[in-house]
C-alpha positions in Angstrom: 67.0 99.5 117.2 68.4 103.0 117.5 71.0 103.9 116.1 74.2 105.1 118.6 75.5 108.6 118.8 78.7 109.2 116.8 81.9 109.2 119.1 83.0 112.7 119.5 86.2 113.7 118.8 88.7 115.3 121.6 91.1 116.8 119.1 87.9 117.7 115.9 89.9 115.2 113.5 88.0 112.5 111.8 88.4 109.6 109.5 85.5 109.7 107.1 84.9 107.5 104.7 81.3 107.1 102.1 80.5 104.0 100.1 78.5 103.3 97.4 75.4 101.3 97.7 75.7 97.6 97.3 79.7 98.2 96.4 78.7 100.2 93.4 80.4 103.1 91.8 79.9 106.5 93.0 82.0 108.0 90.1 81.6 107.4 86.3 84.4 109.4 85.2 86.9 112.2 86.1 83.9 115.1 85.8 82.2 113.1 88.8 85.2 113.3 90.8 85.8 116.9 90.1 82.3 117.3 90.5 82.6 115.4 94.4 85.7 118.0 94.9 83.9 120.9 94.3 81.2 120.2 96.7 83.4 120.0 99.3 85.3 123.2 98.3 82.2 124.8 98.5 81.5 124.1 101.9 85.3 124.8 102.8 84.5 128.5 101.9 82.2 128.5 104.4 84.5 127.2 107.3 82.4 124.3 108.0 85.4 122.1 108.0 89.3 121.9 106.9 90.2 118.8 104.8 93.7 117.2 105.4 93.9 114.3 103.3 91.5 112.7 100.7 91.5 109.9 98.5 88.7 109.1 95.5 88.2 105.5 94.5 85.7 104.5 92.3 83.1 102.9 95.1 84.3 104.7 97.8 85.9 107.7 99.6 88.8 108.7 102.3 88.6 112.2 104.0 90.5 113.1 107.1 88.9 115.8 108.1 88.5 118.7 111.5 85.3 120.5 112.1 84.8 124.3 111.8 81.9 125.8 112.4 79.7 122.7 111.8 79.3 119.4 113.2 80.7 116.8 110.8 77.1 114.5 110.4 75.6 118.1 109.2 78.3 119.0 106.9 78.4 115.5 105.4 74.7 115.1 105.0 75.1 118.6 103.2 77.6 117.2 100.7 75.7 113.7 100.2 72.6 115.6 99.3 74.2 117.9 96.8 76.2 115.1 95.4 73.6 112.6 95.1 71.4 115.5 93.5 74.1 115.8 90.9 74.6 112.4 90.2 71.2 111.8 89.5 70.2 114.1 87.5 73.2 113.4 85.3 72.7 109.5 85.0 68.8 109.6 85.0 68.5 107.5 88.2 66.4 108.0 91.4 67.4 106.7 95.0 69.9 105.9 97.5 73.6 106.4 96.2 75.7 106.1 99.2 75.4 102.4 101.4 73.8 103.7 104.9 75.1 106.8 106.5 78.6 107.6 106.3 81.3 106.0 109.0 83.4 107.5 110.7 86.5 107.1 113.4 87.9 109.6 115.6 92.0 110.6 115.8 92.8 111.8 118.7 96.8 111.4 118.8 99.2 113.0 116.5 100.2 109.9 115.4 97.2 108.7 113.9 96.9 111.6 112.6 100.4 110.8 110.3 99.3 107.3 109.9 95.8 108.2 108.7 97.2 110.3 106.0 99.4 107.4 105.0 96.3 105.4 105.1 94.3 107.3 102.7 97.6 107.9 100.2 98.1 104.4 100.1 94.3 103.2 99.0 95.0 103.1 95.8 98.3 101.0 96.0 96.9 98.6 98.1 94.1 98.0 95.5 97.0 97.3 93.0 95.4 100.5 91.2 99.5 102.0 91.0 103.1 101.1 92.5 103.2 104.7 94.3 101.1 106.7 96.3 102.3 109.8 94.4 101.2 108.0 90.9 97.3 108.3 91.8 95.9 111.8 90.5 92.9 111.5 92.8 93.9 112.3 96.1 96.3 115.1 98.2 99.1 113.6 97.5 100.4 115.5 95.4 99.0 118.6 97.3 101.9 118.1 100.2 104.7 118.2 97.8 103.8 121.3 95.7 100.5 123.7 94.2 98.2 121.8 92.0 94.8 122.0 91.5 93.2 120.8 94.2 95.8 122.6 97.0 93.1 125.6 97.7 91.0 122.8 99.0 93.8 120.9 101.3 95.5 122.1 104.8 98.6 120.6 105.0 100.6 122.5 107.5 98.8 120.1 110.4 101.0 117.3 108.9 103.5 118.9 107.5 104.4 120.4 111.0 104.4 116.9 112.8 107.3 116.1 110.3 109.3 119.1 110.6 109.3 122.9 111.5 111.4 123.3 108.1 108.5 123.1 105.1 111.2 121.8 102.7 112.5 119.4 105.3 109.1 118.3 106.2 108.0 117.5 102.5 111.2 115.6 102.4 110.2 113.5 105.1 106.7 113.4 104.3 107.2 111.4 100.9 109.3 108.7 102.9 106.7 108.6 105.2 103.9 107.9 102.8 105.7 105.2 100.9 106.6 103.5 103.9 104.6 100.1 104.7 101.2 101.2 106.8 100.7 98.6 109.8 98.1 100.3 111.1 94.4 99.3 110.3 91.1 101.9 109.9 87.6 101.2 108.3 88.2 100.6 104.5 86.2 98.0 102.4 88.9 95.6 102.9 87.1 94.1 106.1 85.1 92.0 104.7 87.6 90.5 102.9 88.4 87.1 104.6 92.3 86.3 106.1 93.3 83.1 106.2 94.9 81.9 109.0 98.9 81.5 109.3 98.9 77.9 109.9 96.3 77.2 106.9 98.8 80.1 104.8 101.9 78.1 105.6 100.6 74.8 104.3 99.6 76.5 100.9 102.7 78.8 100.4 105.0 75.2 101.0 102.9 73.6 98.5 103.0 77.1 95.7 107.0 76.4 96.9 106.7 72.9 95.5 104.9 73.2 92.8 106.8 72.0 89.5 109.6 71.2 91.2 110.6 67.8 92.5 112.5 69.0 95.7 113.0 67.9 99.1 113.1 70.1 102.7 116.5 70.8 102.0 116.4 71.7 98.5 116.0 75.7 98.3 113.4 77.2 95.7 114.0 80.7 94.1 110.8 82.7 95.3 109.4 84.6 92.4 107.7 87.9 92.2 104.7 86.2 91.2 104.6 83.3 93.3 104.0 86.2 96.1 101.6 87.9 94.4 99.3 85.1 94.0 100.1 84.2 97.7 99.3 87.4 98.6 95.9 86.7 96.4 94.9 84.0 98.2 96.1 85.0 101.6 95.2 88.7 102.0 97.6 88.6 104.5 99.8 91.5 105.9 103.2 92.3 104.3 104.7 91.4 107.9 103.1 88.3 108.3 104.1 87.4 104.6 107.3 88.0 105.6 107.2 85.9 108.2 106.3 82.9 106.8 108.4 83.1 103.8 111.1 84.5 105.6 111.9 87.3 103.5 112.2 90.9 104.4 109.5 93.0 104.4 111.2 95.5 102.1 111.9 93.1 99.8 107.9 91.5 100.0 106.8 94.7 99.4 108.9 95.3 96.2 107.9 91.9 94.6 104.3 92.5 95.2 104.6 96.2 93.6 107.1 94.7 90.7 
């Protein structure tokens, strides 16, 4: 079967993300990552594209990106190829690195735009890899707030400006923003993790209540931080709908699973 043209984007934004091959890592070590960085800085020189948010994972990658003077499937297969070259060479290995061709989504509205960047801040938080987006060196981040090393390679003034026409005011608001729960879902590895369903989930999470104790309905439980976590394990359910069925709030969910 052929495979479908890519959806074109109205507005030139896109969601981008690259997996490795069979769930495996595309980075060894910090040189890789710097390594994947400066491949696409090269390529930024060249106004082929500006990069507005990024995150690096181990086995996979988060770009929100806006052509330039090349179509995005060209400029990516560009930076695959030089990548994979690299990575290749260096670990003494021959064939595919990245799992199929890249996938992509459009964002067309400026809110997705603000919601994709809290997307791709928050992968490594949801993959209980830190407790803050701003604790993860390898993505922009950090960029947004102030110069480090990878700002020549970020545009954040698109974002930044959808906060606030004040920089200061808008960097304020964009580190609320970011640490703020993310409702919103785009392609990640997490779909093919399996949800269970809220009537199944509210079955187990009376029985994790129970455990230990010899309590009745009208008994109440204290609800640890832990006892969430591992619901949370078993569940892979949303913060909302965790909150719903324990009856907590959502801000307070969301600190016992980051405690």
């Amino acid at each position: 079967m052929p495979r479908l043209p890519r959806e074109k984007s109205k507005s030139g934004y896109y969601h981008i993300m690259l997996r490795g091959n069979e769930r495996k890592n595309i980075f060894h070590d910090e040189d890789d990552k710097l390594r994947f960085i400066e491949t696409l800085y090269n390529n930024k020189q060249e106004k082929r594209f500006s990069l507005h948010a990024f995150c690096l994972m181990d086995n996979h990658v988060h770009l929100m990106l806006s052509e330039g003077e090349e179509e995005i499937a060209n400029l990516m297969k560009r930076v695959n190829i030089s990548y994979v070259n690299y990575f290749n060479k260096k670990y003494e290995r021959v064939g595919h690195l990245f799992q199929d061709r890249f996938r992509s989504e459009v964002v067309d509205e400026d809110s997705y735009v603000l919601a994709l960047a809290r997307y791709i801040h928050q992968n490594p938080v949801r993959a209980g890899m830190v407790k803050s987006a701003g604790e993860y060196k390898w993505s922009s981040y950090a960029c947004y707030l102030d110069e480090n090393d990878f700002s020549k390679l970020v545009e954040t003034e698109t974002v930044l400006e959808l906060l606030a026409s004040d920089k200061r005011t808008a960097r304020k608001r964009f580190e609320e923003y970011m640490n703020e729960e993310a409702q919103e879902v785009f392609i990640d590895l997490v779909e093919d993790v399996r949800v269970m369903d809220e009537k199944t989930a509210k079955e187990l999470f009376e029985r994790m209540l129970r455990r230990g104790h010899n309590v009745d309905d009208n008994t109440k439980v204290q609800v640890s931080d832990n006892l969430i976590k591992e619901f949370k394990e078993k569940t892979n359910l949303s913060i909302r709908k965790i909150a719903a069925i324990t009856g907590l709030n959502k801000d307070r969910v969301n600190k016992m699973l980051k405690s």
